[in-house]
N, C-alpha and C positions, 0 to 999 in steps of 0.2 A: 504493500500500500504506500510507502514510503515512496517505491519510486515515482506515482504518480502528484505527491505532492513536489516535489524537483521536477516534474515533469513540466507541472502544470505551472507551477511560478518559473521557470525558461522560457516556455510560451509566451507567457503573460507578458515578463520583461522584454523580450525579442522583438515582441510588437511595441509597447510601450516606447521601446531606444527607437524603433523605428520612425519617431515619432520627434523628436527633438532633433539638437545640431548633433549626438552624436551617429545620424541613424546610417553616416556611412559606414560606419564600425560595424556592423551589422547586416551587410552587403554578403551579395553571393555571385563569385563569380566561376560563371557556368567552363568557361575556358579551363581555369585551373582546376575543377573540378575532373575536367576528362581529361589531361595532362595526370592531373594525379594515377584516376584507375588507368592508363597505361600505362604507369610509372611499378604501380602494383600487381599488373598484369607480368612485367618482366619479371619482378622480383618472386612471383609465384612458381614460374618457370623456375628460376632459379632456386627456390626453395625446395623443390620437386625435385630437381636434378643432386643437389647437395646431399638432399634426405637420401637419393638412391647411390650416391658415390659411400656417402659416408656406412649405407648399409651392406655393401660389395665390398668396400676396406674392413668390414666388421670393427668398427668406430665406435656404433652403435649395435643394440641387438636389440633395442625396441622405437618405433616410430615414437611421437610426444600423444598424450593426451591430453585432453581437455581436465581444466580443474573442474570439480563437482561445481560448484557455485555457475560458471559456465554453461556446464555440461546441461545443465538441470532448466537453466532458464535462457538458452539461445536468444531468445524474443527481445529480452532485455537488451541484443547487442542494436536496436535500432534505438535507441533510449539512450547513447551515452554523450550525444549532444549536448545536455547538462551541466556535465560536466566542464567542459567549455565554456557554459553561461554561469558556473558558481567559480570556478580558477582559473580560468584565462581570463577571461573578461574584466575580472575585479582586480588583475597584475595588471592589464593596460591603462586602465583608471586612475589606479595606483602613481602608477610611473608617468602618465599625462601631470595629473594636478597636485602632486602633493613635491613638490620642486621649491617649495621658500619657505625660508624660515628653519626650525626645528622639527616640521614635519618631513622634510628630505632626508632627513636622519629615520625616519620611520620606512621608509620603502622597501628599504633593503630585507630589515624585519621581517617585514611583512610579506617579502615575497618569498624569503625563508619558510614560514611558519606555514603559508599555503602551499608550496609545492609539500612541502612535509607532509600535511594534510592529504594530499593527494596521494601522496607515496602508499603512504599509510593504512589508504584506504583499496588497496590491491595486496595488502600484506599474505593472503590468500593465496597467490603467487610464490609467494617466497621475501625472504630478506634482497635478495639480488635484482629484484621486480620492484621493490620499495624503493631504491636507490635510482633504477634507469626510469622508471614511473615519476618520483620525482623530478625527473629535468623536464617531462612534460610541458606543463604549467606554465612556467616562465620563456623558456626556446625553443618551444613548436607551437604550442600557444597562441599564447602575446603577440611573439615574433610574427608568425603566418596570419593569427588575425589584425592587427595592426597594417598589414600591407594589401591581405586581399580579402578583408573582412570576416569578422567570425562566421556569418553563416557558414561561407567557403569552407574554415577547420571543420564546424559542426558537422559538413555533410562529409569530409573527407577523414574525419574519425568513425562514423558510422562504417565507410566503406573499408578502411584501415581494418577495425573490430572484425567485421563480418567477413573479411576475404581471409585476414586471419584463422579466424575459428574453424573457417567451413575449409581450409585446405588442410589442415589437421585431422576434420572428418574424415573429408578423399583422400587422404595420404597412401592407405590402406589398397584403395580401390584404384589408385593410378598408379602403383608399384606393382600391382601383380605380375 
């Protein structure tokens, strides 16, 4: 149920920024959206091929699986735009207006404490997942929504999660 309350207040704000001077932060652009899944489309390939060199060297002797949390609620991987509008969005805020005075000394904080947060909240992964999950946030983020607007990360996290997951499924079935 929780996730529908994140859900529902992302929406809400998406439209809302839509809606003031910040509403180009919040732009989707279609171009970088298909640059991306080509960009994910190689690296599938590539993950495919890796998983079967590394299984012929005997590197490995099992494909990866999916964590239960995952496994159990696939559905939720179109949901993680969210996250984008609770810690991205509030780093580029961050780092826009809080530039004078004694609150520039807060940014940094601050953007500590939320990628932390982020990290943290994939701990389900592992400690290893806490640490590369934390750089999210602040440099892929901020960074990519700031230039081609967050819708843009929003949809290209969805696609990121879900090609993820689902070649993990196929791994099995494209190695035979």
């Amino acid at each position: 149920m929780e996730y529908f309350t994140f859900i529902f207040i992302a929406i809400v704000s998406m439209i809302a920024l839509s809606y003031t001077e910040e509403r180009e932060v919040v732009r989707v652009d279609w171009s970088k959206i298909a640059s991306f899944v080509g960009f994910m489309t190689l690296v599938s390939f590539l993950r495919i091929a890796s998983y079967d060199l590394m299984l012929s060297m005997g590197a490995i002797k099992d494909l990866p699986t999916l964590p239960m949390e995952i496994a159990m609620n696939k559905w939720t991987l179109c949901l993680v735009f969210w996250e984008d509008m609770f810690f991205g969005l509030p780093l580029y805020l961050v780092h826009k207006y809080m530039n004078e005075g004694w609150m520039k000394w807060l940014k940094w904080p601050i953007t500590v404490l939320v990628s932390l947060m982020f990290g943290l909240g994939h701990i389900y992964q592992g400690i290893f997942a806490v640490f590369v999950t934390s750089l999210y946030p602040y440099f892929i983020s901020k960074k990519y929504g700031e230039r081609h607007g967050f819708g843009t990360v929003m949809m290209c996290h969805i696609i990121y999660d879900n090609m993820t997951t689902y070649m993990i499924i196929l791994l099995p079935y494209l190695l035979r």
